[in-house]
C-alpha positions as CSV (number, residue, x, y, z in Angstrom):
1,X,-0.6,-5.0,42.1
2,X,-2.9,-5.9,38.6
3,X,-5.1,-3.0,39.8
4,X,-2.0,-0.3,40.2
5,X,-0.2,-1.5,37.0
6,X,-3.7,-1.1,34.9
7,X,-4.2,2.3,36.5
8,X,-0.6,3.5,35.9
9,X,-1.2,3.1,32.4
10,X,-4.2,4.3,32.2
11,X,-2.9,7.6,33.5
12,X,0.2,7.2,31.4
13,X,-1.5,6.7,28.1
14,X,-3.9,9.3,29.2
15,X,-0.8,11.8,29.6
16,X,0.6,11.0,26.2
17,X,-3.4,11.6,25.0
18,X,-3.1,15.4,26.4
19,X,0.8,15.6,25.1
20,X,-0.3,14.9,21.9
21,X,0.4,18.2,19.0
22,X,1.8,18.8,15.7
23,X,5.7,17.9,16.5
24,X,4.5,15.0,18.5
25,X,2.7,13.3,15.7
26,X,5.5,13.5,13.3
27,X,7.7,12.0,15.7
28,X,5.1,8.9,16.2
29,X,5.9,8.6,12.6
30,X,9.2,8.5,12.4
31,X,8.7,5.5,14.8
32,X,5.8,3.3,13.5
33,X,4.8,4.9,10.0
34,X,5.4,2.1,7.9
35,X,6.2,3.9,5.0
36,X,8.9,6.2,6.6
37,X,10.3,2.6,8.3
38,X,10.8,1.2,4.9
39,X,13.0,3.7,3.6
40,X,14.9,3.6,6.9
41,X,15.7,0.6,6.2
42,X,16.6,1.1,2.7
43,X,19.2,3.7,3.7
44,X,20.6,1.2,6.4
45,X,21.0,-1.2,3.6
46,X,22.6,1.3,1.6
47,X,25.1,2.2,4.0
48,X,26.6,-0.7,3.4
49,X,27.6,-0.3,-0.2
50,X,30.9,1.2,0.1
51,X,31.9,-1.9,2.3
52,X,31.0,-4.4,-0.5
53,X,32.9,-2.0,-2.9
54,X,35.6,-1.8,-0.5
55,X,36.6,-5.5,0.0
56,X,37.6,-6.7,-4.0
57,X,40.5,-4.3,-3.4
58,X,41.4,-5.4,0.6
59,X,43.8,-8.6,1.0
60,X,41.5,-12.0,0.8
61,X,43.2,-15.0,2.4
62,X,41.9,-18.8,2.7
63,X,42.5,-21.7,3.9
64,X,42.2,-25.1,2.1
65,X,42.3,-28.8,3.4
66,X,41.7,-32.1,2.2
67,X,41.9,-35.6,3.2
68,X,41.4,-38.7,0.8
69,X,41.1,-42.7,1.4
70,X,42.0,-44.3,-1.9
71,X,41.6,-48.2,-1.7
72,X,42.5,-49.6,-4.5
73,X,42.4,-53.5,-6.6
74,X,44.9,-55.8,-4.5
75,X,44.3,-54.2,-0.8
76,X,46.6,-51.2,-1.9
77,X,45.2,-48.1,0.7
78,X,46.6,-45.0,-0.5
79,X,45.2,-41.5,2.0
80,X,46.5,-38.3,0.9
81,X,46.1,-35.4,3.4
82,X,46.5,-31.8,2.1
83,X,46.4,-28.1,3.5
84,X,47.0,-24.7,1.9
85,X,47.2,-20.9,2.7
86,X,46.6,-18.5,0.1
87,X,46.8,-14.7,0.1
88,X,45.7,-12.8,-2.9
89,X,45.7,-9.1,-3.8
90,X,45.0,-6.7,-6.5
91,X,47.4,-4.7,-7.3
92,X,45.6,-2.8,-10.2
93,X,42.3,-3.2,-11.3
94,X,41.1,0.9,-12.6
95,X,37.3,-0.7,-12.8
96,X,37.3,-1.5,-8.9
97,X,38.8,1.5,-8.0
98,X,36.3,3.2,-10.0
99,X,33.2,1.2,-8.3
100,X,34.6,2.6,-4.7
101,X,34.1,5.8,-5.6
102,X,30.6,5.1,-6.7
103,X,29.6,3.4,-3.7
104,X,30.6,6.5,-1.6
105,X,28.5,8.4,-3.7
106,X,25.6,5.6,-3.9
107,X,25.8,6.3,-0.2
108,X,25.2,10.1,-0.2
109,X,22.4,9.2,-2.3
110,X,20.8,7.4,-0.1
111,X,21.4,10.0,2.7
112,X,19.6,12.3,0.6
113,X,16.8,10.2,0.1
114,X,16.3,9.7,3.6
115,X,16.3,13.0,4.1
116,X,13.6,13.4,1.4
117,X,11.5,10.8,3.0
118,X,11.8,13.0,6.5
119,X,11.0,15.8,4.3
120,X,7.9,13.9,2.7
121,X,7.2,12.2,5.9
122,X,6.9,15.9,7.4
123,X,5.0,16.7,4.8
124,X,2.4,14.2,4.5
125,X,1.9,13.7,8.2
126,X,1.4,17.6,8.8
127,X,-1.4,17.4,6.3
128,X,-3.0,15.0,7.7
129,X,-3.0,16.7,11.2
130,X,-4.4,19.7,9.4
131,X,-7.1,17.8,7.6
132,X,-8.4,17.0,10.9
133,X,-8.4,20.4,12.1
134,X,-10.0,21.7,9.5
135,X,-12.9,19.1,9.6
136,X,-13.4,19.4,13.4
137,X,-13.2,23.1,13.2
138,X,-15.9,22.7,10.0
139,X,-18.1,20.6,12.0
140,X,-18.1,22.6,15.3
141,X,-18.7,26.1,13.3
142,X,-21.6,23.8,11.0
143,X,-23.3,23.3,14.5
144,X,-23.0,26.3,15.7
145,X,-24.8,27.5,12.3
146,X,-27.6,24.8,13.0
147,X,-28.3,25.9,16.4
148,X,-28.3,29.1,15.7
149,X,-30.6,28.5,12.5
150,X,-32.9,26.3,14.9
151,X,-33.4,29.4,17.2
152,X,-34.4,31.6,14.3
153,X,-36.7,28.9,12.9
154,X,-38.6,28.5,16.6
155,X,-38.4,32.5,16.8
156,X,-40.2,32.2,13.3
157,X,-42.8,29.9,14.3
158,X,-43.6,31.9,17.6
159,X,-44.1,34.8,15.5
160,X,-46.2,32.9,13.0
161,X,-48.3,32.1,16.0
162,X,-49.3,35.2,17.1
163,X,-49.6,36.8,13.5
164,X,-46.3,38.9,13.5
165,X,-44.5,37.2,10.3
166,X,-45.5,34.6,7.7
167,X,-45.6,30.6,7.0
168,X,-42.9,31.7,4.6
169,X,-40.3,32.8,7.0
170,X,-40.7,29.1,8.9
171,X,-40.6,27.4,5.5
172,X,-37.2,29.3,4.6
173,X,-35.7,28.6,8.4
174,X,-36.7,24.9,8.0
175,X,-35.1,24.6,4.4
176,X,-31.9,26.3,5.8
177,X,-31.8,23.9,8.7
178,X,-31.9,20.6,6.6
179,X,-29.5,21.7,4.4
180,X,-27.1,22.4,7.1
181,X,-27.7,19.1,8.7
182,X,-27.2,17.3,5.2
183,X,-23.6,19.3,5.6
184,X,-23.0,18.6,9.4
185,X,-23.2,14.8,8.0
186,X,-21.0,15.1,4.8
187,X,-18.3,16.6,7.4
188,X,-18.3,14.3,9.9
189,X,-17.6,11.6,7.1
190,X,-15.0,14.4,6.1
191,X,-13.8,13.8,9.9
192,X,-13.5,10.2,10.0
193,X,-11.5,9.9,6.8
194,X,-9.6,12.0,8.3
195,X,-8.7,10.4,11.4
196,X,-8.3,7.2,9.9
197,X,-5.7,8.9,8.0
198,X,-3.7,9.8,10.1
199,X,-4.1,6.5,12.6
200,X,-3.0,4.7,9.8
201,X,0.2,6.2,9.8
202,X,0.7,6.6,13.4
203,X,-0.1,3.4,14.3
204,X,-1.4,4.6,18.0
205,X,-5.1,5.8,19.2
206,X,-4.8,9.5,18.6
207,X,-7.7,12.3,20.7
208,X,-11.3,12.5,20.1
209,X,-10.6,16.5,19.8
210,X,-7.3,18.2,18.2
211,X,-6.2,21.8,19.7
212,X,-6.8,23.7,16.6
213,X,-5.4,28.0,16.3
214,X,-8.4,29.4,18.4
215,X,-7.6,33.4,17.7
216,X,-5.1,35.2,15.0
217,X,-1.9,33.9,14.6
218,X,1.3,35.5,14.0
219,X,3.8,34.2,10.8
220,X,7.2,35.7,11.0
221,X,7.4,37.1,7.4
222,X,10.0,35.4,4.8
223,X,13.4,36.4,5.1
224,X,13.3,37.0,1.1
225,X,10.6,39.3,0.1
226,X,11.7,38.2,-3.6
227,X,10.5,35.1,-5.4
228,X,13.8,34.9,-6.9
229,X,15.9,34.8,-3.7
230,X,14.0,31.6,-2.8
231,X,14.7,29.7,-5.9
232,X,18.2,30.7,-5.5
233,X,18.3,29.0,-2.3
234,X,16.1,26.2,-3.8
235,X,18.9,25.6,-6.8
236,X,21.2,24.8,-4.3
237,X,19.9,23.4,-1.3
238,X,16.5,21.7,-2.8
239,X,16.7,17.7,-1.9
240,X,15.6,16.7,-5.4
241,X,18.6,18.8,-6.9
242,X,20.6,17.3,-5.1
243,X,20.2,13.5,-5.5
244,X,19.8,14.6,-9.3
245,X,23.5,16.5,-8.9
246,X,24.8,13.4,-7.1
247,X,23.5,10.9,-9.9
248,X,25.0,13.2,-12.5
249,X,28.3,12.4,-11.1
250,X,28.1,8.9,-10.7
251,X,26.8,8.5,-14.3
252,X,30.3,10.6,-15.6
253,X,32.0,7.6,-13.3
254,X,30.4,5.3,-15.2
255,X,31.7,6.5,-17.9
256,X,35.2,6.5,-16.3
257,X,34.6,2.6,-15.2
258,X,33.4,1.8,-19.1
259,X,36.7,3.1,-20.1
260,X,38.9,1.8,-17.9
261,X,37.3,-1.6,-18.9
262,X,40.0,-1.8,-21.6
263,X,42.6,-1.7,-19.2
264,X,45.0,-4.5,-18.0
265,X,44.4,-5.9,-14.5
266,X,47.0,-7.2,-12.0
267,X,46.7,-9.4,-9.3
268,X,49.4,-10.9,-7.0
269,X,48.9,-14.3,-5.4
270,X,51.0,-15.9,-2.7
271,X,50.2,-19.5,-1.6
272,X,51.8,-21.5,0.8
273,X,50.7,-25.3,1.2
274,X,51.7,-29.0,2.5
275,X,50.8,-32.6,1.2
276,X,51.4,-35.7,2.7
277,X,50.4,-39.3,0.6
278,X,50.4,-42.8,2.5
279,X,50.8,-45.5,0.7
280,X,53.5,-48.6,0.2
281,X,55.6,-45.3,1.1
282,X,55.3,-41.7,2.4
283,X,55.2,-38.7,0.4
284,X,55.2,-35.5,2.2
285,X,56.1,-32.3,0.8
286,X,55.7,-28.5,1.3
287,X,55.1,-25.5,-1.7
288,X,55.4,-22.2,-1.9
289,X,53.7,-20.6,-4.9
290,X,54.2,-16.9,-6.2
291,X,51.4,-15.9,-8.8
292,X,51.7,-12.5,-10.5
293,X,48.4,-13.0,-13.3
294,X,48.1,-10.0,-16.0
295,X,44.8,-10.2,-18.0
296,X,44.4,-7.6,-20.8
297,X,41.2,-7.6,-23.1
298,X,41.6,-7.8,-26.6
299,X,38.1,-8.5,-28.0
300,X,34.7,-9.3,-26.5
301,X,32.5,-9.4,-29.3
302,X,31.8,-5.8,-28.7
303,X,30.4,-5.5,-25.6
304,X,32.4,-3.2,-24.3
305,X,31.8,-0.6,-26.6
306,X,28.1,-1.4,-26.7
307,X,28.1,-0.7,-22.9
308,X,29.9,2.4,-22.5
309,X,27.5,3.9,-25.5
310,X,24.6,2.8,-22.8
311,X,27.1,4.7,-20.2
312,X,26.6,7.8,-22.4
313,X,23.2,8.0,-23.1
314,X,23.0,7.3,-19.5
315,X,25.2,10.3,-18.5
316,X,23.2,12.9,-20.9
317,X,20.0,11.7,-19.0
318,X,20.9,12.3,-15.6
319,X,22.3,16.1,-16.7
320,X,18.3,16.5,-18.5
321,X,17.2,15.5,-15.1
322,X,19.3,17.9,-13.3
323,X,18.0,20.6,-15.3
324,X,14.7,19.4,-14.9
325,X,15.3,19.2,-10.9
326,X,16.4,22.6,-11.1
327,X,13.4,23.7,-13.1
328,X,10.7,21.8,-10.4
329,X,12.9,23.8,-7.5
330,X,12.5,27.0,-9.1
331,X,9.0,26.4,-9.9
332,X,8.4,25.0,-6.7
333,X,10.2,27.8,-4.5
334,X,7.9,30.5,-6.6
335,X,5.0,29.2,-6.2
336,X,5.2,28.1,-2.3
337,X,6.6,32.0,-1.5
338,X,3.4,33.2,-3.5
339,X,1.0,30.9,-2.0
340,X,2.1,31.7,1.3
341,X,2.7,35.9,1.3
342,X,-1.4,35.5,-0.5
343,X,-2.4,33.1,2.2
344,X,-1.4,35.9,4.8
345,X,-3.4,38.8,3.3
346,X,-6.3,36.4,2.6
347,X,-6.1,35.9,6.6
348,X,-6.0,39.7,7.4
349,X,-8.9,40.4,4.4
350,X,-11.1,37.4,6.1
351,X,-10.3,38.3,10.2
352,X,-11.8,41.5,8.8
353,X,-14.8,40.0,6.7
354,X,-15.3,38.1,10.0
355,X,-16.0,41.3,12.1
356,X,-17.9,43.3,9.7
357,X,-20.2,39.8,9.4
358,X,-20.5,39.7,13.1
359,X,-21.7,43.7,12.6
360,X,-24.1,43.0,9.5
361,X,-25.8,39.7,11.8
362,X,-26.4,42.0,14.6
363,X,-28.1,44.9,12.6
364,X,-30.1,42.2,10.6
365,X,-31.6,40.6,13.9
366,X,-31.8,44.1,15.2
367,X,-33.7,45.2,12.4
368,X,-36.0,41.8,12.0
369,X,-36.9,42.5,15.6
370,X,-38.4,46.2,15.1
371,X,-40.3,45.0,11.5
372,X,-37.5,46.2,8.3
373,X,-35.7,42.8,7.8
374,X,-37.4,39.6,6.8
375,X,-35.7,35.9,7.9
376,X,-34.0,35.4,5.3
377,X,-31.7,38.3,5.7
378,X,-31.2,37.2,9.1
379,X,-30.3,33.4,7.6
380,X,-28.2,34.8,4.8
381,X,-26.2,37.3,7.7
382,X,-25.9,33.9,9.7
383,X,-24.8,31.9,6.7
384,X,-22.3,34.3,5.8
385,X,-20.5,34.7,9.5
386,X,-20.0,31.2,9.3
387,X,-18.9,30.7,5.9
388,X,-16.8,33.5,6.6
389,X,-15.2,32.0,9.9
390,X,-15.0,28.4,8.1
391,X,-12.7,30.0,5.2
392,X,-10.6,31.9,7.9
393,X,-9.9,28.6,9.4
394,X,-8.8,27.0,6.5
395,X,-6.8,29.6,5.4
396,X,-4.8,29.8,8.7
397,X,-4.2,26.3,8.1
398,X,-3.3,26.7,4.6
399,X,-0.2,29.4,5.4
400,X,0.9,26.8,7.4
401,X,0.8,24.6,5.5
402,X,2.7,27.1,3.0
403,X,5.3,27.5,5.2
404,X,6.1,24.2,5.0
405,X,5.6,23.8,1.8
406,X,8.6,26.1,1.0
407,X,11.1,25.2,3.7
408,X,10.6,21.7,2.1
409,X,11.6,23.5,-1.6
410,X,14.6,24.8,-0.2
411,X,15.9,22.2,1.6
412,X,15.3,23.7,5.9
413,X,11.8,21.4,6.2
414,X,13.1,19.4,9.5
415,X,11.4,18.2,13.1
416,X,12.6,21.7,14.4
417,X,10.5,23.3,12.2
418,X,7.7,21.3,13.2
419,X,8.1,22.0,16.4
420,X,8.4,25.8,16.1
421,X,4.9,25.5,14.2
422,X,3.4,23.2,16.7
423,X,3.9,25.7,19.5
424,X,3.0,28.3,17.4
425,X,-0.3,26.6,17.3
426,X,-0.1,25.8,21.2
427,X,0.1,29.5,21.8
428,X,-3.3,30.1,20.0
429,X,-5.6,27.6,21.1
C-alpha cells in the first residue's frame, strides 16, 4: 500500500511537473508567494473597517451585577446584591457619521490595492518566468555556438596538418572557443539566479527545462494605434489613479469630520436596574433611568483648529498626488504602447537578420572550403547567427513582456490575460 501511495505521487507531482506554464505559475503565486499572501491578508483585515465604524452608531446594551459582604464592628453583616440593564444610543454624533463613510471608502482602497498587488504579482512573477527563458534559450544557443566553433577549430587543425591553412586559423578557433565557454559559464550562473527567483516565490520545485516560443509568434496588434488613446484609458482605469482618486475623497471627508467636530452630540440612554441590601432589615428596590446627555465644545485649547489646518494640507496633498498619478499613467501608457509596437518590428527586422545570417554562414563555409574565405570569416558568420538568434529571443520575450506592461497601465492586467499569453506560448514551442 506504502509502495502504490509513493508511486501515485510520484506520477502526480510528475503531472503537475509537465502542466507547468506561464498561467500556472502565477496561480502558484497567488497561493504560496509570500509577498502576495501578505497583502491578502491586509485586505482581509481591511474589510473589516466599515464594521468597526459601523458599531459607535448601532444600539450597545450591558448588563451589570454585583454582590457585596459588608461585615461590620459589632457582628453587623450587611450584603447588597445589585443588577442593571442599560441601552444606549446615539442619536447625533456628525463626526461618526462621517467616519462610516470613510471606512466604506478605506475599504475600496484596499480593494484597489489588492488588485494592484495581483497586478504587481502578475507582473513580477511573469518576469521571472521570462528571465528563465531567456537564460535557458541563451545557454542552449551559447552551446550550440561552441559546438559549432569546436568543429571549425578541429576542421582548422586537420587542415593545418596537411598544409592547407595556417597555425593562425587554429589560434583564432581556439580563442573564439574559450571565450564562448567563459560565456556558457556566466549564463548558467545567469540561469540559476534565475530559477532561484522564481522558487522563491513559488514555493514548489519548478522543471529542469521551461517550454520557451520555439518559431514566430503572432501579437494581435493594439486596439489603439494612438499613444494618446491608451493614456486616455490609463487616466481612468489605471490602478494607481485610482487609489490616488479614492484617497482624494477621503481627505475632503476629513475635512468634513474636522468640521463637524464643533458640533453638539446627542446620546440617549435608558437603564433599567434592581438592588436588594440585607442587613438588620431589607432594602430592595427597582430604577428606571432616562438619560438624554448633550455635549457641545466650547474651547479645547485650539486643537481643533490646529487639526483641521492638518486636514487641509492633507487634502491639497492627496489632489498633487492625483495629478501626479495621472501624470505616471500617462507616461506609463506612452511609453508601454511604444515599447511594445518597436518590440514587434525589432522581431520582424531580426526573424529577417536571422535568415540572411543563416545565408551569409553558408556562403562563408562554402567559400573557406574552395580557398576565398579565411576562419575567421567563418567564426565571425557563426558568431553573428547566434548573436542574431539570441537577440530575437529576447526580443520575443520583451513584447511580451510589453504587452503586459501596458494592460497593467490601463488597468485589464488580470490571470486571463496570463493565460491567453501562456497559450500563446504553448502554441509555439
Amino acid at each position: 500500500m506504502k509502495i502504490f501511495a509513493s508511486v501515485l505521487l510520484f506520477y502526480t507531482f510528475s503531472a503537475n511537473l509537465l502542466a507547468f506554464d506561464l498561467h500556472s505559475a502565477v496561480e502558484t503565486a497567488f497561493k504560496n508567494d509570500p509577498q502576495f499572501i501578505s497583502e491578502e491578508k491586509v485586505f482581509e483585515k481591511q474589510v473589516e473597517l466599515v464594521n468597526l465604524a459601523r458599531a459607535p452608531l448601532l444600539p450597545n446594551l450591558s448588563i451589570t451585577s454585583s454582590y457585596s459582604d459588608i461585615t461590620y464592628s459589632g457582628n453587623v453583616d450587611t450584603k447588597t446584591q445589585n443588577i442593571g440593564l442599560s441601552l444606549s444610543q446615539t442619536l447625533f454624533d456628525k463626526t461618526r457619521f462621517i467616519v462610516l463613510d470613510q471606512s466604506r471608502l478605506d475599504v475600496q482602497i484596499a480593494e484597489l490595492n489588492f488588485e494592484l498587488a495581483q497586478e504587481k504579482t502578475i507582473l513580477r512573477i511573469t518576469d521571472a518566468y521570462f528571465d528563465i527563458l531567456i537564460a535557458q534559450n541563451n545557454l542552449t544557443s551559447i552551446k550550440a555556438e561552441k559546438n559549432a566553433v569546436e568543429e571549425q577549430l578541429e576542421f582548422a587543425k586537420r587542415n593545418f596538418e596537411v598544409g592547407t591553412s595556417t597555425i593562425t586559423d587554429q589560434q583564432e578557433a581556439q580563442a573564439r572557443f574559450d571565450l564562448i565557454r567563459a560565456s556558457e559559464i556566466r549564463t548558467e550562473n545567469a540561469l540559476a539566479i534565475a530559477r532561484t527567483n522564481l522558487t522563491k516565490s513559488l514555493l514548489i520545485p519548478i522543471p529542469e527545462t521551461f517550454k520557451g516560443i520555439k518559431g514566430k509568434i503572432i501579437i494581435e496588434k493594439p486596439k489603439y494605434s494612438a499613444p494618446s488613446e491608451w493614456m486616455k484609458i490609463a487616466r481612468s482605469k489605471n490602478l494607481q489613479v485610482k487609489i490616488a482618486s479614492k484617497k482624494s475623497q477621503r481627505s475632503r471627508l476629513e475635512l468634513k469630520k474636522k468640521k463637524a467636530e464643533r458640533l453638539p452630540t446627542l446620546n440617549l440612554t435608558l437603564s433599567t436596574g434592581h438592588s436588594k441590601q440585607e442587613s438588620l432589615s431589607t432594602l430592595s428596590q427597582d430604577n428606571q433611568i432616562i438619560t438624554l446627555n448633550v455635549a457641545a465644545p466650547i474651547f479645547l485649547g485650539g486643537s481643533i483648529s490646529a487639526s483641521k489646518r492638518q486636514a487641509i494640507a492633507d487634502n491639497e496633498r492627496e489632489k498633487k498626488n492625483l495629478e501626479l498619478a495621472l501624470l505616471n499613467a500617462d507616461r506609463v501608457a506612452g511609453k508601454s504602447f511604444r515599447t511594445l509596437v518597436a518590440g514587434v518590428s525589432q522581431v520582424e527586422a531580426l526573424e529577417a537578420a536571422e535568415a540572411s545570417s543563416k545565408v551569409a554562414l553558408e556562403s562563408n563555409k562554402l567559400g573557406y572550403e574552395v580557398g576565398v574565405r579565411i576562419n575567421i570569416d567563418v567564426l565571425n558568420a557563426q558568431r553573428q547567427l547566434f548573436s542574431t538568434q539570441r537577440d530575437l529571443a529576447i526580443a520575443r520575450y520583451d513584447v511580451l513582456k510589453s504587452k503586459l506592461q501596458l494592460l497593467s497601465a490601463t488597468g485589464s492586467l488580470n490571470i486571463n490575460e496570463v493565460k491567453k499569453i501562456s497559450n500563446l506560448m504553448l502554441r509555439n514551442n
